[in-house]
N, C-alpha and C positions, 0 to 999 in steps of 0.2 A: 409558506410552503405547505402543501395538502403532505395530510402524514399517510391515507392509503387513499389509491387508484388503482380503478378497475379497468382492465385491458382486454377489449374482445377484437380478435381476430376475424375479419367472412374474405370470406374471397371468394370471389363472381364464377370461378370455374370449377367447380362440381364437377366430377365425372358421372358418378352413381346417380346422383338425383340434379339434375341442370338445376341451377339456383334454388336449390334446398334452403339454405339460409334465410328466403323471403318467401317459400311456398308454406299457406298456408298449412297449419295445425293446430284442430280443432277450433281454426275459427280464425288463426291470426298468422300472422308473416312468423317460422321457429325463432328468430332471433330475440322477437318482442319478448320471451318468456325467460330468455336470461336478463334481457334488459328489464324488466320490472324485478329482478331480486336486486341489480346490482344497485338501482334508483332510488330505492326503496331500502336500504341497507344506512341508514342514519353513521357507520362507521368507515364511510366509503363518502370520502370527500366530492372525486368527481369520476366519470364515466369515460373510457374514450374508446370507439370502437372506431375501427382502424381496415377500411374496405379497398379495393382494386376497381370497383365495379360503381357507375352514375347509379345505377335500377337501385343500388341496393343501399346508396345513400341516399335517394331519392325518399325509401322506403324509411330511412330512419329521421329523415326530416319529419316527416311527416309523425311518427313518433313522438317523436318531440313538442311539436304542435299540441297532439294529443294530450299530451301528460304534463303539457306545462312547465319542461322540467331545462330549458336551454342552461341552466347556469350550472345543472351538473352534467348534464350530456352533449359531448362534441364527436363529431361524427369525423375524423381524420383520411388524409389520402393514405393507401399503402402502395411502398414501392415496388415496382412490377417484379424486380429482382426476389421480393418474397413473399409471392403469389404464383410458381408457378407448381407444378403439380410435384417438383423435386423440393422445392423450400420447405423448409424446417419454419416449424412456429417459431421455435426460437431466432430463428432471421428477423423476424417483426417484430419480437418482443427487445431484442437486441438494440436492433433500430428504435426503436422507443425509445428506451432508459436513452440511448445516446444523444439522443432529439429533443428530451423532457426532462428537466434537469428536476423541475420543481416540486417532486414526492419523495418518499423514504421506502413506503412499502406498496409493491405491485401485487397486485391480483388478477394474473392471468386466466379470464373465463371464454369459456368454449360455448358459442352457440347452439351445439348439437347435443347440448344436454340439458332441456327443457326445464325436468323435474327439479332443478334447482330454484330455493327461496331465499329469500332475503334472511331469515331464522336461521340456514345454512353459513350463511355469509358471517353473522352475527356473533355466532358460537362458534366459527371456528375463529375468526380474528381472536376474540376471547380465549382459546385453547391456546391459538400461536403467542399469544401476552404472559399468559399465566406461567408456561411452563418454558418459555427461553426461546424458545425454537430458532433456529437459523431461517428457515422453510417448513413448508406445510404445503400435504395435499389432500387431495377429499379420497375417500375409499368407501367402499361399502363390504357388508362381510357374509358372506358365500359360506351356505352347509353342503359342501361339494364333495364327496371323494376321488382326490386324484391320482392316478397312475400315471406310471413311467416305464418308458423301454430300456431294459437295461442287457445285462450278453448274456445272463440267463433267463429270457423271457422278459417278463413287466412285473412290476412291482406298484405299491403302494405309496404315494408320498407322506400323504399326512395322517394315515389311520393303521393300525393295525392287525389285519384279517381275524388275528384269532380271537381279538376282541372288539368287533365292532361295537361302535359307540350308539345309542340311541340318537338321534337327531337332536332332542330340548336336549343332549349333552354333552352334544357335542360344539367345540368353542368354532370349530369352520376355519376361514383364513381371509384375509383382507385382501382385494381387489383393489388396484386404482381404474377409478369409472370415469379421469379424464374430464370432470366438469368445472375444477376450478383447484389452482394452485399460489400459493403467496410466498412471497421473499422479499428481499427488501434490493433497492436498485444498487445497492453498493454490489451484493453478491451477484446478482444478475451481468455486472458489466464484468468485475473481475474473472467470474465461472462461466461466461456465456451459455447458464444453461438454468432452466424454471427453478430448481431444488439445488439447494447447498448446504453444507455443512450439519451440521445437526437436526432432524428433518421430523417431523412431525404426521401424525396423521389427523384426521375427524371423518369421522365413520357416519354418513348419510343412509337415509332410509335403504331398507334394501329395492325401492323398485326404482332408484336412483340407478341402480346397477344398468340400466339401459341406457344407450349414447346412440343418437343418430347416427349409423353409417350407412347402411342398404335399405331397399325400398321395404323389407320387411320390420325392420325397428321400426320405421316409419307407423306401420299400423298397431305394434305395439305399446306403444307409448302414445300416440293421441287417446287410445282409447284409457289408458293411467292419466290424462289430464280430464279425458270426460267423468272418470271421475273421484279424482280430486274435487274437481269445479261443482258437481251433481247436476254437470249437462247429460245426461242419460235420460232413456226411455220416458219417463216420470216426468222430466221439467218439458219433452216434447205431446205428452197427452195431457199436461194443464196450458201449454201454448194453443193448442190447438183449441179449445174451449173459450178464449177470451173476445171477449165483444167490446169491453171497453178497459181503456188505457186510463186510470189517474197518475198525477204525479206531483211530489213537491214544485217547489219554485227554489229557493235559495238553495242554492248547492247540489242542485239537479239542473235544472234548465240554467244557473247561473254556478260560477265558482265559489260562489258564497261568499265572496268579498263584498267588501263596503267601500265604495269609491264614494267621493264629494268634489263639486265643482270649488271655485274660489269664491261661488257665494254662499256656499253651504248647501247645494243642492243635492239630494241622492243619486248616484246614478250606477244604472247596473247594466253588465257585461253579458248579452246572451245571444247561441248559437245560430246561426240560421241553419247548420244541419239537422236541429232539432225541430226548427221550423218547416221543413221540409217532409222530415218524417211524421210531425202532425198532419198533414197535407197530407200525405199517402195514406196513415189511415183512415184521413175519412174519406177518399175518394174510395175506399171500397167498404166503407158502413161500418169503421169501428167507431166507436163515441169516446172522446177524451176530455177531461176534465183536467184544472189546477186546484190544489187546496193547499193554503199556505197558512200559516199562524201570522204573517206579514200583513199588515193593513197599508200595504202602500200603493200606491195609483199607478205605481210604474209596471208592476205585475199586473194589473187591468189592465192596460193599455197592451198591454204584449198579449196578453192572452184574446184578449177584444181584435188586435189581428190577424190572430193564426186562426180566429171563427172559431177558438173554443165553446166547446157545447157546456160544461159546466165550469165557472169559476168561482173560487171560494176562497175569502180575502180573511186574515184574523179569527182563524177558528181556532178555538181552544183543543174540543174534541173533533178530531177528525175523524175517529170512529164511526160515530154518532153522524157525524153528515152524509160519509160515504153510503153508512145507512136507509135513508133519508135517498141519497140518490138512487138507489137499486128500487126503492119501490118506485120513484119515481117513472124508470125506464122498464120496470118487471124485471130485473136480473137478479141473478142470484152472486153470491157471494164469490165463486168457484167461478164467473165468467168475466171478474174482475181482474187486471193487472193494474200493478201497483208500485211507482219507483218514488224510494224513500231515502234518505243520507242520513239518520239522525236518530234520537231516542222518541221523539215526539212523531214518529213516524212509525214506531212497534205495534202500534196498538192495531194498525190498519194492516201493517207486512201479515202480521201473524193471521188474520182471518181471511185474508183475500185469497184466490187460486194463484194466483204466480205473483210473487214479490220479489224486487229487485231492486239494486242500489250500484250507484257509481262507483268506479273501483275504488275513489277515494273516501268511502262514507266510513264513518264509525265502526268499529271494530264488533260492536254488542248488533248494528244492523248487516255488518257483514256476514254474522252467523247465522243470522235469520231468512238473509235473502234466498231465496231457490233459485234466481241468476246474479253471479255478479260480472256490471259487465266489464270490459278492459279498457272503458272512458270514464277521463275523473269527467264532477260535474263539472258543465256549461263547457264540457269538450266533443259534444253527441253522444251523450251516454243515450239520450233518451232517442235519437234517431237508431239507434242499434239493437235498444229493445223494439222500437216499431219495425227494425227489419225480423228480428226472429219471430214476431207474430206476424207480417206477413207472409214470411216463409210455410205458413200452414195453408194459407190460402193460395198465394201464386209463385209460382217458380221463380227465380235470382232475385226475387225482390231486393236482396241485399246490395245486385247494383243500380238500381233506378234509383232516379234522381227526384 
């Protein structure tokens, strides 16, 4: 029995924004950016979001593909009955517990509120352990002051005119911001409703405080993911500068796994959408190269047919080659991109003009990278940075094939 499950609700019928749930932001389908907290949340057994709509299951397969991730994410029907513009979430959340015997604690998360991380997810199960709770929901806290109408004019709620507070002192009041709530399935069927009994809160960033509903949160909040992410002005004037593309092998262009035949042979897993995107850039003159610490043949061979311009097998210092290639071709440091998974990959991120790693690389290169993209490796991480440097050069690059 899974002790917690995450439950997202989309339904195909938007009024405000027609299939909001799969239009992108900042780059990707809104739903992907709950689904990487809740996937990513090692205290969340398994995923199940729960759609009305083929597009938007469609869209979450595809997800899945990406990240690798089938064995905690399943994509469910929901029934039309609680999908329609009158349905209560709690209708589907309802229907769940009823449907899915085999959890203890649910975690109802909301698609439309992006800015949620797995750190979220993490500390507040943590909060709902530590201290008892029946239920738990997320809030964020507001230095607001608010008034109210009353039969002698309006008044004050939470401060008091003849001493107003300083703002650093004043404590504010807690909001629910609607991005995710937990309870356990016993309370959920007996109370048909997300919170019961003794109830808890976890107080998220304040730019948490925004939830997709209208077209203007909309632009709100993508530009709080551009930057979070440091997709801003900066990472589009060192795109724009780049001439050549290097990139790991193991855990970039592959998952980094270690497969063997039954006679001991190596054998490795790699994308042909990466392949593809090698192809694009050089039909329009970027130069790409591999450089791997790997001495194995099977990496020649792959790179030998995607007509890599530089391959580099068993290098110790990868610095030092890269080096070495620039004068080769006369480029400078600044006109290099660079996608790396790993510590043996810092040395190069940190000097190059744009460095980037797959969403699943090492923690110490995720803080280094100036893009991280939203594919683990050997899922097209590396066809996705060949779309954002062609986007400097020719327009929707991003859908050619």
């Amino acid at each position: 029995m899974d002790n917690y499950i995450a439950f997202i609700p989309v339904r195909g019928g938007s009024k405000s924004i027609p299939l909001k749930n799969i239009r992108k932001i900042h780059g990707r389908p809104l739903v992907y950016w709950v689904l990487d907290a809740a996937v990513k949340c090692a205290k969340i057994d398994r995923v199940y979001l729960c759609t009305d709509s083929k597009i938007i299951s469609d869209k979450i397969e595809e997800y899945i593909c990406q990240n690798n991730c089938k064995e905690k994410l399943r994509c469910i029907d929901r029934p039309p009955e609680t999908a329609t513009d009158n349905a209560s979430t709690e209708s589907a959340l309802v229907y769940f517990g009823q449907q899915y015997a085999d959890f203890n604690h649910i975690i109802l998360i909301q698609a439309t509120s992006p800015l949620l991380t797995a750190d979220d997810l993490t500390n507040a199960i943590a909060n709902y352990e530590l201290n008892g709770y029946d239920s738990l929901l997320s809030v964020v806290r507001q230095k607001r002051f608010c008034w109210t109408k009353g039969t002698d004019g309006f008044s004050p709620i939470n401060y008091n005119v003849n001493s107003r507070p300083r703002r650093q002192e004043f404590d504010g009041y807690l909001v629910e911001n609607g991005a995710f709530y937990i309870n356990t399935r016993e309370n959920l069927l007996r109370d048909k409703c997300r919170l019961s009994g003794k109830i808890g809160v976890y107080e998220m960033s304040e730019d948490a405080y925004f939830e997709i509903d209208e077209p203007s949160d909309w632009v709100i909040i993508e530009q709080l993911l551009k930057n979070r992410t440091g997709h801003n002005a900066d990472l589009e004037s060192k795109l724009s500068r780049i001439k050549m593309l290097l990139t790991d092998c193991d855990g970039v262009l592959t998952d980094g796994g270690m497969y063997y035949s039954e006679n001991g042979d190596e054998l490795k897993k790699f994308n042909t959408k990466d392949g593809n995107g090698i192809q694009m850039l050089r039909n329009h003159g970027i130069f790409t190269g591999i450089i791997t610490g790997e001495s194995v043949k099977l990496n020649l061979r792959r790179a030998e047919k995607l007509k890599i311009d530089e391959i580099h097998i068993g290098v110790q210092d990868k610095a030092e080659v890269v080096g070495s290639i620039l004068e080769k071709y006369n480029l400078s440091w600044d006109e290099v991109a660079y996608i790396g998974d790993d510590t043996n990959d810092l040395s190069v991120m940190k000097k190059v003009g744009l460095s980037c790693c797959p969403n699943d690389a090492a923690e110490c290169v995720r803080r280094t990278a100036d893009y991280i993209s939203p594919f683990n490796g050997g899922a097209g991480v590396v066809r996705d940075v060949a779309e954002k440097i062609l986007s400097r050069i020719i327009p929707n690059a991003e859908v050619q094939i």
